[in-house]
C-alpha positions in Angstrom: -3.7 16.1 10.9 -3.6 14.8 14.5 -2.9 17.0 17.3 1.3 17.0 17.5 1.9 15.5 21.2 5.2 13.8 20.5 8.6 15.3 20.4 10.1 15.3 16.9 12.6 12.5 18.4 9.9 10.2 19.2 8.5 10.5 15.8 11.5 10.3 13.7 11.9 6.7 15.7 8.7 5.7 14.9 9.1 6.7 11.5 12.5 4.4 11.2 10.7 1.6 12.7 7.6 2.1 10.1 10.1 2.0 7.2 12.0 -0.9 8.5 8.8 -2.5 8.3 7.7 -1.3 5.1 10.6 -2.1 3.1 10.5 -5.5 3.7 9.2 -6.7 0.2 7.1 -10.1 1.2 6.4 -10.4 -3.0 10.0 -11.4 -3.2 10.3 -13.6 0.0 7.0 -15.8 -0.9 7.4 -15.8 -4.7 11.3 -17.4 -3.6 9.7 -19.4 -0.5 7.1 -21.3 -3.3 9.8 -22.0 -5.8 8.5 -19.2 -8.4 11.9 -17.8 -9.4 12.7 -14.4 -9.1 9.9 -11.9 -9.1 12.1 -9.0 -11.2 12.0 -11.7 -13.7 8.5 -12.3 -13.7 5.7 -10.3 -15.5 6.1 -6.6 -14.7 9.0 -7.1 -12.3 7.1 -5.4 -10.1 7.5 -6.8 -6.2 3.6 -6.6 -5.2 0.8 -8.4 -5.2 -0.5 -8.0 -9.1 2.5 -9.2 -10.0 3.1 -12.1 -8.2 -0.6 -13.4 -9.2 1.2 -13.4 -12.4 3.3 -16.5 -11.7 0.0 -18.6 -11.5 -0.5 -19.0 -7.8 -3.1 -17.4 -6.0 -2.1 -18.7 -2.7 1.2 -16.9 -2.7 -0.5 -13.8 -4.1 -2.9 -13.8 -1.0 0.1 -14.2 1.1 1.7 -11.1 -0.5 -1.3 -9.4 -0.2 -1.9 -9.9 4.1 1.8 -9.4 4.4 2.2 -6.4 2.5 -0.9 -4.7 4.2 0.0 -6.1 7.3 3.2 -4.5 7.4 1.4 -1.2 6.9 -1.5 -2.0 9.6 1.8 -2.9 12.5 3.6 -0.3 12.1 0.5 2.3 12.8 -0.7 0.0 15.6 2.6 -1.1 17.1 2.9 3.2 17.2 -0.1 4.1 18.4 -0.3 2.1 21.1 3.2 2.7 22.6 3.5 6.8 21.7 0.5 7.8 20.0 -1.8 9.0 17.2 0.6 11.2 15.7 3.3 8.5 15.4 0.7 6.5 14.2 0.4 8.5 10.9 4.5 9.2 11.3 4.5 5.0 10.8 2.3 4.6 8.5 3.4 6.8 6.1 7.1 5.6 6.4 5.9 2.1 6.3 3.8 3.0 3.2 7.1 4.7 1.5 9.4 1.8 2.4 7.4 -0.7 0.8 7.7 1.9 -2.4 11.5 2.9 -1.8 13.2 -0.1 -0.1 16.8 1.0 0.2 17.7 -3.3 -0.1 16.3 -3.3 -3.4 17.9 0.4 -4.2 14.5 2.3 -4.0 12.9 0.8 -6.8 10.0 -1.0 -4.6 6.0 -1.7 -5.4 2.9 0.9 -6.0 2.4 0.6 -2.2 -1.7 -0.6 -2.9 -2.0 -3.2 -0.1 0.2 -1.6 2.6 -2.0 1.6 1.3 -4.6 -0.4 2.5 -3.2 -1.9 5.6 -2.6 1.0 7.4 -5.8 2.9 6.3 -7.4 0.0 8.0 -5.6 0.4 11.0 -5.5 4.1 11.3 -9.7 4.4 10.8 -11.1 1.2 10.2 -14.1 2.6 7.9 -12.0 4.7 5.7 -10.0 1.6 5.1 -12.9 -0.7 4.5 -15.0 2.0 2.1 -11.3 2.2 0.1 -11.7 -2.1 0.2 -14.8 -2.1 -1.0 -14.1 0.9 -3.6 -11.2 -0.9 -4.7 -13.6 -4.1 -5.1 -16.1 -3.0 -6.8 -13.8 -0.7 -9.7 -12.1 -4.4 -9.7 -15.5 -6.6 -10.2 -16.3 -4.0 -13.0 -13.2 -3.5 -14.6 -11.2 -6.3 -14.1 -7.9 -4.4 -14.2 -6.0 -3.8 -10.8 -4.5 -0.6 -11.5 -7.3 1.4 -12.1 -9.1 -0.6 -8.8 -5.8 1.1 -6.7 -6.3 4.4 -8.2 -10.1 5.2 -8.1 -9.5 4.0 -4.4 -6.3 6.1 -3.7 -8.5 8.8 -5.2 -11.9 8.4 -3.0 -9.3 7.6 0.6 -9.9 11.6 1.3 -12.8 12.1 0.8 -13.8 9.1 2.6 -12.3 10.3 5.6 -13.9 13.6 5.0 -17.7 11.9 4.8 -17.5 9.2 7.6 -15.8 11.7 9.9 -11.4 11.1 10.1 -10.6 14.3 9.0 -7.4 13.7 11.0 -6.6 11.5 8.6 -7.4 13.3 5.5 -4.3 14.7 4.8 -2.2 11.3 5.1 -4.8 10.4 2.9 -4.2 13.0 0.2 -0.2 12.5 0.7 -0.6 8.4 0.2 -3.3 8.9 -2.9 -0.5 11.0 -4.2 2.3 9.0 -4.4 -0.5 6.2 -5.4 -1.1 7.8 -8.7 3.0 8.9 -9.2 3.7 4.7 -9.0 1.1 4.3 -11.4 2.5 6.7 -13.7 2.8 4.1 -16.4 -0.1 2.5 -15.9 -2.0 5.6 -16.5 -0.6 6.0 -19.6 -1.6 2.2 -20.6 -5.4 3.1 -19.3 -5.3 5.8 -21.5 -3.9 3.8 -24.8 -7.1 1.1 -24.0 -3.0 -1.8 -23.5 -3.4 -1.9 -19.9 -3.5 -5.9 -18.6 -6.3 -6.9 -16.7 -6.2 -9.1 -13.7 -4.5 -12.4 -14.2 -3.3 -11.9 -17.3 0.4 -12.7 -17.8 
């Protein structure tokens, strides 16, 4: 954990502004913005990035993608600069649960993968591209996303431990967490050999 500098005030704001951010869920807003009907409707229902590849268009699934992570990355950038590294992590990981519990969409938001991503990124820019590159590679060998977002979740803390953010570590450990508790049914679809690969409706 960082070194606690701001007042619990301070935080709590920052952690409000990092779920305001969060929550917004991009998936929706592009899939409707490119004429692809409503994303509940679609595939998994799901509001994230796998899921909106499954209406056929990359483009907008690379727009949902940047968006989602950059949500994540603003918040812990927009926090850091004006209180500090400790609001930072408060941002992030309210930013990270709003994109999983939006209260517009009555809590039931996405697995939280690319603004997992995002704001690793922003809060230690090596841990966030060795979690890139891990999710990249499990993807490139395995072709199936959610297994990509969970071997990556999984590696985030001890990333941070090898390249030296062990500030971070325990964000880490929370986010992977809550990772692997979205991906509860995905597991069990790994597990039964059913789980879809990447692009497949």
């Amino acid at each position: 954990m960082p070194v606690i500098e701001s007042s619990a005030a301070t935080l709590l704001l920052w952690a409000l502004i990092g779920y305001g951010l969060g929550s917004v869920p991009f998936g929706m807003v592009v899939t409707r913005l490119f004429g692809l009907g409503n994303l509940r409707q679609i595939g998994s229902g799901n509001i994230g990035t796998t899921n909106v590849l499954r209406t056929g268009s990359k483009t907008a699934a690379a727009l949902t993608l940047l968006l989602d992570g950059g949500k994540g990355a603003v918040a812990v950038l927009l926090a850091r600069a004006l209180a500090g590294e400790d609001a930072a992590q408060a941002a992030g990981l309210a930013a990270f649960l709003g994109h999983c519990f939006p209260v517009w969409l009555g809590f039931k938001g996405g697995k939280g993968v690319a603004t997992f991503l995002g704001l690793m990124l922003a809060l230690a820019w090596p841990v966030g591209v060795a979690c890139c590159l891990s999710w990249l590679a499990t993807a490139l060998i395995s072709r199936i996303s959610s297994l990509s977002a969970l071997v990556a979740a999984a590696l985030a803390v001890v990333w941070s431990v090898l390249l030296g953010y062990q500030s971070v570590a325990l964000l880490a450990a929370v986010l992977a967490a809550v990772v692997f508790i979205r991906h509860s049914a995905n597991i069990t679809r790994l597990r039964t050999g059913t789980e879809p690969k990447i692009g497949q409706k």
